[in-house]
ZATOR-282147 format. One record per residue: x, y, z of N, C-alpha, C in turn. Coordinates in Angstrom, 2 decimals. Atoms other than C-alpha are relative to their C-alpha. Last residue first. Layout:
! ZATOR-282147
<pt n_X="X" n_Y="Y" n_Z="Z" ca_X="X" ca_Y="Y" ca_Z="Z" c_X="X" c_Y="Y" c_Z="Z"/>
...
//
This chain:
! ZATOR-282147
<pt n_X="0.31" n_Y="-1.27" n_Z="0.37" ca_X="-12.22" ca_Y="33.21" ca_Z="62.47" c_X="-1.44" c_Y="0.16" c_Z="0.13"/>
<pt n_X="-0.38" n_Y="-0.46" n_Z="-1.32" ca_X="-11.18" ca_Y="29.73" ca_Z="62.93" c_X="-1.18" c_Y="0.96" c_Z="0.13"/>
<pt n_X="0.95" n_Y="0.08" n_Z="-0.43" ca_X="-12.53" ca_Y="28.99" ca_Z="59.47" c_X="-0.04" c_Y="-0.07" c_Z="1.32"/>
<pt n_X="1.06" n_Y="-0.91" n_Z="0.30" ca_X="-9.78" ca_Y="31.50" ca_Z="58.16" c_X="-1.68" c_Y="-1.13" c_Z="0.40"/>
<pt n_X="-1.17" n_Y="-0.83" n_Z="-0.21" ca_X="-6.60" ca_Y="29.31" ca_Z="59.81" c_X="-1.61" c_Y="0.96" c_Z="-0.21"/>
<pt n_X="0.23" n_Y="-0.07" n_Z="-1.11" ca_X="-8.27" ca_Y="26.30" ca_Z="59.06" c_X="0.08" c_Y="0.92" c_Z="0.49"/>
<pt n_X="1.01" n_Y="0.50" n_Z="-0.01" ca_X="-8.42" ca_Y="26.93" ca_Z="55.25" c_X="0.01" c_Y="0.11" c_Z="1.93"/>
<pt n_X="0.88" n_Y="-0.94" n_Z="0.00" ca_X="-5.31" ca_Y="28.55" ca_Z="55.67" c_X="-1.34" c_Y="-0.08" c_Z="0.31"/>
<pt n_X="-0.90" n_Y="-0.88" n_Z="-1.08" ca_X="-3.36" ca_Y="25.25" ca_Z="57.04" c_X="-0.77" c_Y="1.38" c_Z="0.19"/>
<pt n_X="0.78" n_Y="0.28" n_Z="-0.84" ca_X="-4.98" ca_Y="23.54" ca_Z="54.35" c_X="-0.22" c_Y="1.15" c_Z="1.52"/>
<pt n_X="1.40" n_Y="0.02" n_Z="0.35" ca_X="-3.42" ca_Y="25.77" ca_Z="52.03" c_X="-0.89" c_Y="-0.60" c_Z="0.92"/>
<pt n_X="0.66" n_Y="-1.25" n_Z="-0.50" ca_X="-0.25" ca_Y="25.77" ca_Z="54.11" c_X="-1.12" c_Y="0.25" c_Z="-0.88"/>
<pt n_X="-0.03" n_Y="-0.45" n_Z="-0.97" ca_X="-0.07" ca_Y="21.81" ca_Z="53.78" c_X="-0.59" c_Y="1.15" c_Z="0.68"/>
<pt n_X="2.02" n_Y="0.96" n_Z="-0.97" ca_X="-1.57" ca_Y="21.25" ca_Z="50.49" c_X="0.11" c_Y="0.35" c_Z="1.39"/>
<pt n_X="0.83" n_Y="-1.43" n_Z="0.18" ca_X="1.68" ca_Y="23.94" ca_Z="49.38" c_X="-1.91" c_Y="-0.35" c_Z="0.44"/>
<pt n_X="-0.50" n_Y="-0.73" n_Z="-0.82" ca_X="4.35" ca_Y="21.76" ca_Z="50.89" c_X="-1.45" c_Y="0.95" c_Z="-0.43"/>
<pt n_X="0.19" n_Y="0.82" n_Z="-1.22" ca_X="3.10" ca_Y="18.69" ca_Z="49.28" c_X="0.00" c_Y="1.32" c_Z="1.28"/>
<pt n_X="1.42" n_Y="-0.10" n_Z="-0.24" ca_X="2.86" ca_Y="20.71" ca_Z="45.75" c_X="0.27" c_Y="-0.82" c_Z="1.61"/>
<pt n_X="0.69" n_Y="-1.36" n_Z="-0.12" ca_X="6.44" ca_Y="21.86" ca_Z="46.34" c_X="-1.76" c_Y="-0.29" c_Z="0.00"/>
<pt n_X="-0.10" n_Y="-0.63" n_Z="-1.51" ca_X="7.65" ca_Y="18.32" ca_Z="47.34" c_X="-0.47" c_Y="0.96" c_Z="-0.06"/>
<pt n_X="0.68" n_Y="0.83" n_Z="-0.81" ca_X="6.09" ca_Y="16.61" ca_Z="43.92" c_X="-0.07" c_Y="0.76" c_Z="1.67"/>
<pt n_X="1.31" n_Y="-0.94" n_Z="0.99" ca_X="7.64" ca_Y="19.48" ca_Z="41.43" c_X="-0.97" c_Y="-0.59" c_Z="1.83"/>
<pt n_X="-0.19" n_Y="-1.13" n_Z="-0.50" ca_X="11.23" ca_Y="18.16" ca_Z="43.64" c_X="-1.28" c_Y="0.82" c_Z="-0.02"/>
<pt n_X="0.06" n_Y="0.15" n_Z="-1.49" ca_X="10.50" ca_Y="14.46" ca_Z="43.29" c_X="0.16" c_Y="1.58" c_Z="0.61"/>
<pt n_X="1.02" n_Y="0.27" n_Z="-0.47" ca_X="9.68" ca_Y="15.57" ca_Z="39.45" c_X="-0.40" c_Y="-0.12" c_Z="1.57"/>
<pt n_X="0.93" n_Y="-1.67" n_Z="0.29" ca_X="12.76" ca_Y="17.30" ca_Z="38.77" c_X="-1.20" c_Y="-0.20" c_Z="0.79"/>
<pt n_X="-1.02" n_Y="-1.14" n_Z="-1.35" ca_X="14.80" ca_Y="14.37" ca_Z="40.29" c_X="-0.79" c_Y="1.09" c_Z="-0.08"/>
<pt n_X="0.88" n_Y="0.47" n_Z="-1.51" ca_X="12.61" ca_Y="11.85" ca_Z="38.00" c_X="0.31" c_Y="0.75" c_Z="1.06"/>
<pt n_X="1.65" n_Y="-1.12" n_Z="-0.21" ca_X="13.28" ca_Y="14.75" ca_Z="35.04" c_X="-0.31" c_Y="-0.85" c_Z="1.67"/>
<pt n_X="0.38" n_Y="-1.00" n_Z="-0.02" ca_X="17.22" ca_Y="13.93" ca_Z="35.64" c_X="-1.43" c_Y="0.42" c_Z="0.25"/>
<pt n_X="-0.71" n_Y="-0.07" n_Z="-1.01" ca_X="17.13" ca_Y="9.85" ca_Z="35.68" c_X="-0.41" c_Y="1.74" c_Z="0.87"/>
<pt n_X="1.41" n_Y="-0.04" n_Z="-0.84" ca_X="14.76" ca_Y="10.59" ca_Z="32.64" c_X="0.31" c_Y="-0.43" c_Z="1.63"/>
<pt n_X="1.32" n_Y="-0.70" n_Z="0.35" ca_X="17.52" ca_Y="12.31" ca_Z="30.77" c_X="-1.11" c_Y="-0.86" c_Z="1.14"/>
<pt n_X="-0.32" n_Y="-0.88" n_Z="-0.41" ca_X="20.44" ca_Y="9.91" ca_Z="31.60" c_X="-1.48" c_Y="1.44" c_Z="0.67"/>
<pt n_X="0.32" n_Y="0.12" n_Z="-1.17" ca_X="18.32" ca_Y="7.19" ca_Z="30.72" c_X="0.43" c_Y="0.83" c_Z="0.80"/>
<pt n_X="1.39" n_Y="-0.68" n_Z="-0.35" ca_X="17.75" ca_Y="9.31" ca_Z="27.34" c_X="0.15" c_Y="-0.47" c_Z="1.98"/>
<pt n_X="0.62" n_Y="-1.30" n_Z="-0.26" ca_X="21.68" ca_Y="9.69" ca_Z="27.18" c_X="-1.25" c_Y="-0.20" c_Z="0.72"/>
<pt n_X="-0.15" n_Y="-0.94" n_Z="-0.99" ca_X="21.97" ca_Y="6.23" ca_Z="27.98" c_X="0.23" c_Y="1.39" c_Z="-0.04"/>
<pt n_X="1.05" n_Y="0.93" n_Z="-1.27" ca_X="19.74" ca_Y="4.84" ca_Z="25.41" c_X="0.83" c_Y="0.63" c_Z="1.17"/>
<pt n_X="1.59" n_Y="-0.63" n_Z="-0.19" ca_X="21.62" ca_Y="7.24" ca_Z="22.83" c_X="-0.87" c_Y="-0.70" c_Z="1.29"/>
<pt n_X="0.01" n_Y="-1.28" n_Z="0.00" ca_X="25.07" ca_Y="5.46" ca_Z="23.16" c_X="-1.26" c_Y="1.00" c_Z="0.67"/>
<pt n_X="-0.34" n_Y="0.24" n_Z="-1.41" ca_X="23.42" ca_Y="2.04" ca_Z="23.05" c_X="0.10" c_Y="1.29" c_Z="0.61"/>
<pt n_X="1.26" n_Y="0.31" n_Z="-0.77" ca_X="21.80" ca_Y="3.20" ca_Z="20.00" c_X="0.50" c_Y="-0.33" c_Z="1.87"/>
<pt n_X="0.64" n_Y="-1.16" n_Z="0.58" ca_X="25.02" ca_Y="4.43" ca_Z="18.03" c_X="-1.04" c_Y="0.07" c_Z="1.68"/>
<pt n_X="-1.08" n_Y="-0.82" n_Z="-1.24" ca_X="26.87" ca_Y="1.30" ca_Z="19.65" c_X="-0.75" c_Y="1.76" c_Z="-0.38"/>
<pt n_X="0.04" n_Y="-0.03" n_Z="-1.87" ca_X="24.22" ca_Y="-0.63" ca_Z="18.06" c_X="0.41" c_Y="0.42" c_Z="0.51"/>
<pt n_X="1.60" n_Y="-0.45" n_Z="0.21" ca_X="24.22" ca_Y="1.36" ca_Z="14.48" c_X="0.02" c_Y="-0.44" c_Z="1.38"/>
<pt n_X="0.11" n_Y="-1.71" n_Z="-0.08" ca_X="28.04" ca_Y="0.62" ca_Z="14.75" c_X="-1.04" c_Y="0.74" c_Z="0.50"/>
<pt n_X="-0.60" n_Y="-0.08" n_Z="-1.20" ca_X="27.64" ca_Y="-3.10" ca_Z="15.35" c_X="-0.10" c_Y="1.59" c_Z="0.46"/>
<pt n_X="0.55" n_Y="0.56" n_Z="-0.97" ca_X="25.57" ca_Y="-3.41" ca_Z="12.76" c_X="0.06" c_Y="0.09" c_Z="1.14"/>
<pt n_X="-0.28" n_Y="-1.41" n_Z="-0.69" ca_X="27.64" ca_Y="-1.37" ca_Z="10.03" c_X="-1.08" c_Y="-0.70" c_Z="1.31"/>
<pt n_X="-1.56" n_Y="0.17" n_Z="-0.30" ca_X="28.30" ca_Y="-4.92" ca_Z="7.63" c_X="-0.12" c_Y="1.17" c_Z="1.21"/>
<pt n_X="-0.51" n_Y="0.85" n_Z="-1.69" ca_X="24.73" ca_Y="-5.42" ca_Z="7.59" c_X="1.11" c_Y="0.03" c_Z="0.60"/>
<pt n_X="0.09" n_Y="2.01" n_Z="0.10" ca_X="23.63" ca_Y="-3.07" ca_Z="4.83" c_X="1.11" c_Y="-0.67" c_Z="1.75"/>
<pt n_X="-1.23" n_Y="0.83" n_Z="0.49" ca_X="25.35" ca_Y="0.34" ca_Z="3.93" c_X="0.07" c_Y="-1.71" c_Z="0.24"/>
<pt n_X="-0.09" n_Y="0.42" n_Z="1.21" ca_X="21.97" ca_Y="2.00" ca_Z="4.03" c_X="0.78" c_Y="-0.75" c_Z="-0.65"/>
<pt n_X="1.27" n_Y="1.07" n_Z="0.75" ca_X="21.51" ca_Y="1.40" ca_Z="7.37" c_X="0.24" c_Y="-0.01" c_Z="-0.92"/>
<pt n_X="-0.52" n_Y="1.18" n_Z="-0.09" ca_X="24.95" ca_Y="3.35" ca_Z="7.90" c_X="-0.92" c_Y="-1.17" c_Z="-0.17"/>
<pt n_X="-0.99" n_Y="0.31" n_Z="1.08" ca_X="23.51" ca_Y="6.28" ca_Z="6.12" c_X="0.55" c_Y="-1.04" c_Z="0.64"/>
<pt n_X="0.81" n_Y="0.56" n_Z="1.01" ca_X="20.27" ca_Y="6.07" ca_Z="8.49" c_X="0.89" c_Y="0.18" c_Z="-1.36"/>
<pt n_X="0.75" n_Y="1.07" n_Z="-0.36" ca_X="22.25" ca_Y="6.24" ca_Z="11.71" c_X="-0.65" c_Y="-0.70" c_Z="-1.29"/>
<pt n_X="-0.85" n_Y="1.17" n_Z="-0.06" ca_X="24.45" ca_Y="8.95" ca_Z="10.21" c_X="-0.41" c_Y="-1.21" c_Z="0.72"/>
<pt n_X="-0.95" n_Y="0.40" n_Z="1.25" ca_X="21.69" ca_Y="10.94" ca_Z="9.48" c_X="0.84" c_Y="-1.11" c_Z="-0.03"/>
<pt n_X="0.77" n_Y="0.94" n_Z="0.44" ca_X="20.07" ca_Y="10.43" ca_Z="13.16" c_X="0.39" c_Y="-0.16" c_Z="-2.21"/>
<pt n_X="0.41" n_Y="1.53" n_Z="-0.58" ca_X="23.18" ca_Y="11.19" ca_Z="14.21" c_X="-0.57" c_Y="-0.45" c_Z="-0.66"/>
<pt n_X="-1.18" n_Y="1.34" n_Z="0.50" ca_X="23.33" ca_Y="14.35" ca_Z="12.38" c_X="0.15" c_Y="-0.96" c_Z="0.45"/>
<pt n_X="0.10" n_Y="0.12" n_Z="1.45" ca_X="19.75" ca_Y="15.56" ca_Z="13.04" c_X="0.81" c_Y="-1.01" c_Z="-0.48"/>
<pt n_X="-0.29" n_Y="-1.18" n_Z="0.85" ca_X="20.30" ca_Y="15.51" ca_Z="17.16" c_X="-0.13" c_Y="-0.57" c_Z="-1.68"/>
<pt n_X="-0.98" n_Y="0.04" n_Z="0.81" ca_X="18.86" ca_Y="13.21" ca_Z="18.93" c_X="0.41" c_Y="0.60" c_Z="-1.21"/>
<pt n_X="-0.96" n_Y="-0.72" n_Z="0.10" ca_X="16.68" ca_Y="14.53" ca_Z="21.77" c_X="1.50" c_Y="-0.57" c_Z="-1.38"/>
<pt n_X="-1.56" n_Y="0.22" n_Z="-0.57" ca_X="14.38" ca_Y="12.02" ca_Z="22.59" c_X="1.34" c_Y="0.87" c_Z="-0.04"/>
<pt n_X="0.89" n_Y="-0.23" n_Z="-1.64" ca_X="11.57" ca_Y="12.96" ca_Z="21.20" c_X="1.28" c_Y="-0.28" c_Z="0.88"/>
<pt n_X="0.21" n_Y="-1.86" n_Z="-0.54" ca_X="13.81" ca_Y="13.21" ca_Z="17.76" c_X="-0.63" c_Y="0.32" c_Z="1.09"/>
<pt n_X="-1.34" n_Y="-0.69" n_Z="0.02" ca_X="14.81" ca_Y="9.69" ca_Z="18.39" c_X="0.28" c_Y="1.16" c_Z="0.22"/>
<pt n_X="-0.12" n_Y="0.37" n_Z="-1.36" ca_X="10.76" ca_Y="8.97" ca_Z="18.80" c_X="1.85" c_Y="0.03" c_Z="0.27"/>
<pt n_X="1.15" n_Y="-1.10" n_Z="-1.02" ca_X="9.56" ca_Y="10.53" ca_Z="15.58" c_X="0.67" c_Y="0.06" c_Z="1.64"/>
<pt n_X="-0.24" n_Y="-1.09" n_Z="0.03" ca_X="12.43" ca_Y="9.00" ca_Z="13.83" c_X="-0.28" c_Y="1.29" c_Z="0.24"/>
<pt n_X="-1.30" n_Y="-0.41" n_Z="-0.94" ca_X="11.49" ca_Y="5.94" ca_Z="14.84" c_X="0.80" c_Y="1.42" c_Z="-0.22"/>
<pt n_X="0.63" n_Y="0.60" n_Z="-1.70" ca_X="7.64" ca_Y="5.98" ca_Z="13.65" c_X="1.59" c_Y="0.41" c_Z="0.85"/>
<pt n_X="0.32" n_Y="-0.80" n_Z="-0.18" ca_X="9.23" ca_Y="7.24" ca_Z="10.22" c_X="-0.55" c_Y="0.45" c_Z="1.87"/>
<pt n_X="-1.21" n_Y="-0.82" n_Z="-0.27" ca_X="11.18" ca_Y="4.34" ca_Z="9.54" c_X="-0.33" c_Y="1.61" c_Z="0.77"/>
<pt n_X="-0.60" n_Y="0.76" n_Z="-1.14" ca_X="7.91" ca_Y="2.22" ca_Z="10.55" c_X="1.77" c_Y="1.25" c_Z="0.29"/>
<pt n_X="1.35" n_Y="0.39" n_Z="-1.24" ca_X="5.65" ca_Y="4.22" ca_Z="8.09" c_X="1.14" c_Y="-0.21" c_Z="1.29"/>
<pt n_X="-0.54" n_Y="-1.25" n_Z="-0.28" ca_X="8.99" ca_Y="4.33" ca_Z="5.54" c_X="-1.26" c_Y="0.66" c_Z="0.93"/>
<pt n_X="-1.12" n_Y="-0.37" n_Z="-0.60" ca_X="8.54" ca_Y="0.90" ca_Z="5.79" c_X="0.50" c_Y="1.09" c_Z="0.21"/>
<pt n_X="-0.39" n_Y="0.07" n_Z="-1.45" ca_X="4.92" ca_Y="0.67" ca_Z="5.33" c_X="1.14" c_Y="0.24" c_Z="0.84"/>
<pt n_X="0.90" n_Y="1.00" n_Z="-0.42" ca_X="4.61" ca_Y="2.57" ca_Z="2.27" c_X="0.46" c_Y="-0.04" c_Z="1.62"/>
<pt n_X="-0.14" n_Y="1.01" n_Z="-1.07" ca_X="5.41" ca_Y="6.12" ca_Z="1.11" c_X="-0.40" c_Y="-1.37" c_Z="0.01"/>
<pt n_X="0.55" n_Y="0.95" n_Z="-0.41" ca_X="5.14" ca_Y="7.99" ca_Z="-2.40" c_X="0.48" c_Y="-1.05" c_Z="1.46"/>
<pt n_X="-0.85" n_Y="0.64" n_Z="-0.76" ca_X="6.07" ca_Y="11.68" ca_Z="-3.00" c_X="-0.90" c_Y="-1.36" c_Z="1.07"/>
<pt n_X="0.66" n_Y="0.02" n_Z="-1.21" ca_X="3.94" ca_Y="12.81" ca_Z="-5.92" c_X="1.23" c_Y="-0.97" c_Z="0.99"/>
<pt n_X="-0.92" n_Y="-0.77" n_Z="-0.93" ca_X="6.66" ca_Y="13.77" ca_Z="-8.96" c_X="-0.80" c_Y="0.11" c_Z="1.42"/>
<pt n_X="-0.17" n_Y="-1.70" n_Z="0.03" ca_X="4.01" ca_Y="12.91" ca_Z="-11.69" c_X="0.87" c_Y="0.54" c_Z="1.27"/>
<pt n_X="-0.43" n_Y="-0.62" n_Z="1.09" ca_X="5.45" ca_Y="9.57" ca_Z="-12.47" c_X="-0.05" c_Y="1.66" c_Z="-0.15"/>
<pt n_X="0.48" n_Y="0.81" n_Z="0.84" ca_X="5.47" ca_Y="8.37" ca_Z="-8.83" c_X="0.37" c_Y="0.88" c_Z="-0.87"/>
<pt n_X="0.83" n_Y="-0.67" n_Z="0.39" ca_X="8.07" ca_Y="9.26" ca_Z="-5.89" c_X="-0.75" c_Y="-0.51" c_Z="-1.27"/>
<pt n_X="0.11" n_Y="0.12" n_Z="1.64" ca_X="9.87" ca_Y="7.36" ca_Z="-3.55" c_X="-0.76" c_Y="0.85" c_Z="-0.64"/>
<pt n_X="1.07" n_Y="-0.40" n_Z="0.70" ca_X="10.41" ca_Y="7.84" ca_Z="-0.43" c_X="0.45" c_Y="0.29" c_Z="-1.12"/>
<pt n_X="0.98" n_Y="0.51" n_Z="0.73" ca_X="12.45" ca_Y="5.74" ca_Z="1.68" c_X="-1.47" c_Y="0.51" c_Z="-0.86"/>
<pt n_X="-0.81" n_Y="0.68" n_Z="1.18" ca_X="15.61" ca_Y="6.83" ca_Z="3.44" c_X="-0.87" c_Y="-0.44" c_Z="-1.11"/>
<pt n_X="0.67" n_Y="1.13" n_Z="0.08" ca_X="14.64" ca_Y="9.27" ca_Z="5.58" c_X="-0.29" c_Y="-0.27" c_Z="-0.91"/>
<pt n_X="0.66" n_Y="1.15" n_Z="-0.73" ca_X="17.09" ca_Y="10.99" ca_Z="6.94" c_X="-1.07" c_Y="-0.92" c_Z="0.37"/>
<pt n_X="-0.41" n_Y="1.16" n_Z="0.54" ca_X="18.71" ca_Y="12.45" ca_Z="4.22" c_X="-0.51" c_Y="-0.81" c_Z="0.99"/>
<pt n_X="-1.63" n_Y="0.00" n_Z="-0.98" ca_X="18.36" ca_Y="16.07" ca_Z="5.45" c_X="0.54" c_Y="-1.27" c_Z="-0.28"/>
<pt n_X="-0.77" n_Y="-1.39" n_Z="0.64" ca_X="15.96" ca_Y="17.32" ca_Z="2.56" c_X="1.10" c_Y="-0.76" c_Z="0.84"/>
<pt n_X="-0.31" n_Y="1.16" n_Z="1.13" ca_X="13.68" ca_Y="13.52" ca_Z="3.25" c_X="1.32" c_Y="1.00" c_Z="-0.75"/>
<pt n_X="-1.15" n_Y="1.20" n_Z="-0.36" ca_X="13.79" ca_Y="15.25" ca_Z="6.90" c_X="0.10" c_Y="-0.84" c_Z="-1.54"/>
<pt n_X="-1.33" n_Y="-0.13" n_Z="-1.09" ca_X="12.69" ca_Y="18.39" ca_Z="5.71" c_X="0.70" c_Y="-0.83" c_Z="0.30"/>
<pt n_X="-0.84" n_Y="-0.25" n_Z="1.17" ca_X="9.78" ca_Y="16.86" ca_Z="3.38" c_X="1.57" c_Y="0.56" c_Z="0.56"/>
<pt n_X="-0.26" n_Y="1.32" n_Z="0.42" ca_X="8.42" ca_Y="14.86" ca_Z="6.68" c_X="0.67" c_Y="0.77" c_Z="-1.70"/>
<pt n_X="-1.23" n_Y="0.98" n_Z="-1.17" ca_X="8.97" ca_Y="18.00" ca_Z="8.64" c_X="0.29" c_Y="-1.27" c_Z="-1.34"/>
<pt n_X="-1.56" n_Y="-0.92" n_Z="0.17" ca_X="6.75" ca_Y="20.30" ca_Z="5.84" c_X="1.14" c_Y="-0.91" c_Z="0.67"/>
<pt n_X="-0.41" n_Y="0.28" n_Z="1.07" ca_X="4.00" ca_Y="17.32" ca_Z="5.73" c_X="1.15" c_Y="1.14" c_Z="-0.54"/>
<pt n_X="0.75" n_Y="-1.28" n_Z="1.39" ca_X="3.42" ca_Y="18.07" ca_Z="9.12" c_X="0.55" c_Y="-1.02" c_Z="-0.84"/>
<pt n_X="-1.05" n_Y="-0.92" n_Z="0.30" ca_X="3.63" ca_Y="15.20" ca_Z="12.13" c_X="0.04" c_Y="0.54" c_Z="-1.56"/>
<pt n_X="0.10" n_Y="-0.97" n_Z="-0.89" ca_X="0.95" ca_Y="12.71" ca_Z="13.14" c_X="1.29" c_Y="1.65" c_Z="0.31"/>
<pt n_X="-1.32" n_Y="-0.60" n_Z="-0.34" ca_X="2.10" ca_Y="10.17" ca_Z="11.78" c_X="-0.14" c_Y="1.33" c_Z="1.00"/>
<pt n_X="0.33" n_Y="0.83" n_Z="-0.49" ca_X="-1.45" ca_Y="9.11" ca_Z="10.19" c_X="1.06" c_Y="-0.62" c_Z="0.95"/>
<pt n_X="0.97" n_Y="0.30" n_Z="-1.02" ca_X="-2.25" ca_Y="12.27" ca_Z="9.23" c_X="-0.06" c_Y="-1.26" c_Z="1.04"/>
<pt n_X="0.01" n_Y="-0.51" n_Z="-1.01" ca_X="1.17" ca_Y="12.97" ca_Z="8.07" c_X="-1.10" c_Y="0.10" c_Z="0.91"/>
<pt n_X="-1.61" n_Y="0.52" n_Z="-1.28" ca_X="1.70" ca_Y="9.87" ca_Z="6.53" c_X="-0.14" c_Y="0.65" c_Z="0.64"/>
<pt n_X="0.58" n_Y="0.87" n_Z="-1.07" ca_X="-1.90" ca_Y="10.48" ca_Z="4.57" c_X="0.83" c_Y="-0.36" c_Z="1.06"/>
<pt n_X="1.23" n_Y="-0.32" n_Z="-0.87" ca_X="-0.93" ca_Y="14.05" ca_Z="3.43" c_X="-0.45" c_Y="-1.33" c_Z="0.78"/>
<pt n_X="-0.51" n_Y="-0.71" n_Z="-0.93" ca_X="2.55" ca_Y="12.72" ca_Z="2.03" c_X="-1.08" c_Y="0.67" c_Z="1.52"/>
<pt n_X="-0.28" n_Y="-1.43" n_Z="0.16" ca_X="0.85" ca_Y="10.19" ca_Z="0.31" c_X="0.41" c_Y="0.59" c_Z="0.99"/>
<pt n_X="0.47" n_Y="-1.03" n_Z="-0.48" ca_X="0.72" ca_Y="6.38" ca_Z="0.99" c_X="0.64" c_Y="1.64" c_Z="-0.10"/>
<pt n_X="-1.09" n_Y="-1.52" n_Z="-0.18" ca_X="1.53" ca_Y="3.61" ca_Z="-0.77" c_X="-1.28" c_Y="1.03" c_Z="0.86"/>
<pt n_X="0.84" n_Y="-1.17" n_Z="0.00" ca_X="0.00" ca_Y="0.00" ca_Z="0.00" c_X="0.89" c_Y="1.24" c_Z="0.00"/>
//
């Protein structure tokens, strides 16, 4: 099944400017186009697209994800690479959500502190 630029991005959930941007930056490897110059998708560039949603959520910068998807292209021999790529990246993000859980135990103590003297008021003005 192909799919148009308009249905990838409805069904992707990301513009049809990004998804021509990233086919501008080389990083994504699979669109084809038909006789009149419509830019044709299927599933794999569906699936390639899925991860390149979630790399970029992640914070990986353009060139990476370039050089992630020029060593795919070079076939099985870069395997190792592409894993040490990914490994790489996996501890950034665990890095990253290590960080927000610290943010969060901190977001967590300010609301705890603020039920307190809210309650605290509440009593405080039905004294009164």
């Amino acid at each position: 099944m192909s799919y148009t630029v308009n249905d990838v991005s409805k069904k992707t959930g990301i513009s049809a400017h990004t998804l021509r941007f990233y086919e501008k930056q080389g990083v994504l490897p699979y669109a084809e186009r038909n006789d009149n110059g419509v830019r044709l998708y299927d599933e794999s560039s569906i699936e390639w697209i899925e991860t390149i949603i979630s790399l970029r959520s992640t914070g990986m910068p353009l060139a990476d994800l370039k050089q992630y998807v020029d060593l795919h292209k070079e076939g099985d021999q870069t395997l190792l690479e592409r894993k040490k790529m990914m490994v790489d990246h996996k501890e950034r993000v665990e890095e990253q959500m290590l960080q927000l859980m610290k943010t969060l135990g901190k977001i967590n103590y300010k609301m705890a502190l603020y039920d307190v003297q809210l309650q605290q008021l509440e009593r405080d003005s039905s004294a009164l």
